[in-house]
C-alpha positions as CSV (number, residue, x, y, z in Angstrom):
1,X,50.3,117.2,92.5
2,X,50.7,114.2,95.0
3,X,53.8,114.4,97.8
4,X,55.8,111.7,98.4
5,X,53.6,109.2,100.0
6,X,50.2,108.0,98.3
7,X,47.0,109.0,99.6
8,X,46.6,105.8,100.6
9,X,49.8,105.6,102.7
10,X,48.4,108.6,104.4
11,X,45.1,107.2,105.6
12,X,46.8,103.9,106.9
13,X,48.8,106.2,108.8
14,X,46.1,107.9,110.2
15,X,44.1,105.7,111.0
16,X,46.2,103.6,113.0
17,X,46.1,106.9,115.2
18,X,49.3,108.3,113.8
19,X,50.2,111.8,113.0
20,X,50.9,113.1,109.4
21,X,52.3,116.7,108.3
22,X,51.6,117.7,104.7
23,X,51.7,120.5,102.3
24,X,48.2,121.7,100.7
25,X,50.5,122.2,97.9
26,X,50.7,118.7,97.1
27,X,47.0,117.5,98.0
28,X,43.7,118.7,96.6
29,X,41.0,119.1,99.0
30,X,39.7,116.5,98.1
31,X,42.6,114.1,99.2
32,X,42.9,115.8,102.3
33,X,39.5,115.2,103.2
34,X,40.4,111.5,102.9
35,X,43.3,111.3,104.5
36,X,41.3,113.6,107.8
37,X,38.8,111.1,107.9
38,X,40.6,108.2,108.2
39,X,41.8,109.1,111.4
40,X,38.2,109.5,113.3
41,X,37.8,106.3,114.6
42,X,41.4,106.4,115.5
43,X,42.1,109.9,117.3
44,X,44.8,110.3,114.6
45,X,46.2,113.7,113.1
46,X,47.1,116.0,110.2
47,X,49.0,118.5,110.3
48,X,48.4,121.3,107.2
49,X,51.1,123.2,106.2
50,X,50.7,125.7,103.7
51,X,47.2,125.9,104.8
52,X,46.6,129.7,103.7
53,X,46.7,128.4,100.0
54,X,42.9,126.7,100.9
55,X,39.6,128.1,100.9
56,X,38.4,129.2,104.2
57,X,35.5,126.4,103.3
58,X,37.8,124.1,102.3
59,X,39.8,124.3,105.4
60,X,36.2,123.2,107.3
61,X,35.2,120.8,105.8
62,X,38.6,119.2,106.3
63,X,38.3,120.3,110.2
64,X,34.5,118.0,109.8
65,X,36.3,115.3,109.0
66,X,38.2,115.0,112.6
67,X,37.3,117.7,115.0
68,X,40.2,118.9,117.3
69,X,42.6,116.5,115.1
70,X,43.2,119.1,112.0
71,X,46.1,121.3,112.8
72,X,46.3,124.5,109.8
73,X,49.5,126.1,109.6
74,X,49.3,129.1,108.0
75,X,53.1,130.2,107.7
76,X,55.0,129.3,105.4
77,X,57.5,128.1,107.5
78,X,57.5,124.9,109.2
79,X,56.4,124.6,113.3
């Protein structure tokens, strides 16, 4: 299931050293992977919500993708 704005939206976003918030509801791993990476170069962020739906090893190897730049909430209501 994909959330309102395409996974490639997301990166662009990021990678211009932006700061995204999105539900691991609507993203696989996978996609969330992508859209972590594409903010290295860039300092940019992600914000997780919904995080305790992941695997604990899904969660880091989304954290590799940007260390310090993956925020995981684990509520399920918003910050």
């Amino acid at each position: 299931m994909m959330g309102e704005k395409s996974i490639l939206d997301l990166q662009i976003i990021v990678s211009a050293g932006g700061c995204v918030s999105v539900d691991a509801n609507d993203y696989s791993p996978v996609e969330l992977n992508l859209i972590a990476s594409a903010g290295k170069k860039s300092n940019g962020k992600i914000i997780i919500r919904n995080a305790d739906n992941l695997k604990t090893m899904d969660c880091r190897m989304i954290a590799l993708q940007n260390p310090g730049n993956v925020t995981f909430n684990f509520q399920s209501k918003p910050l």
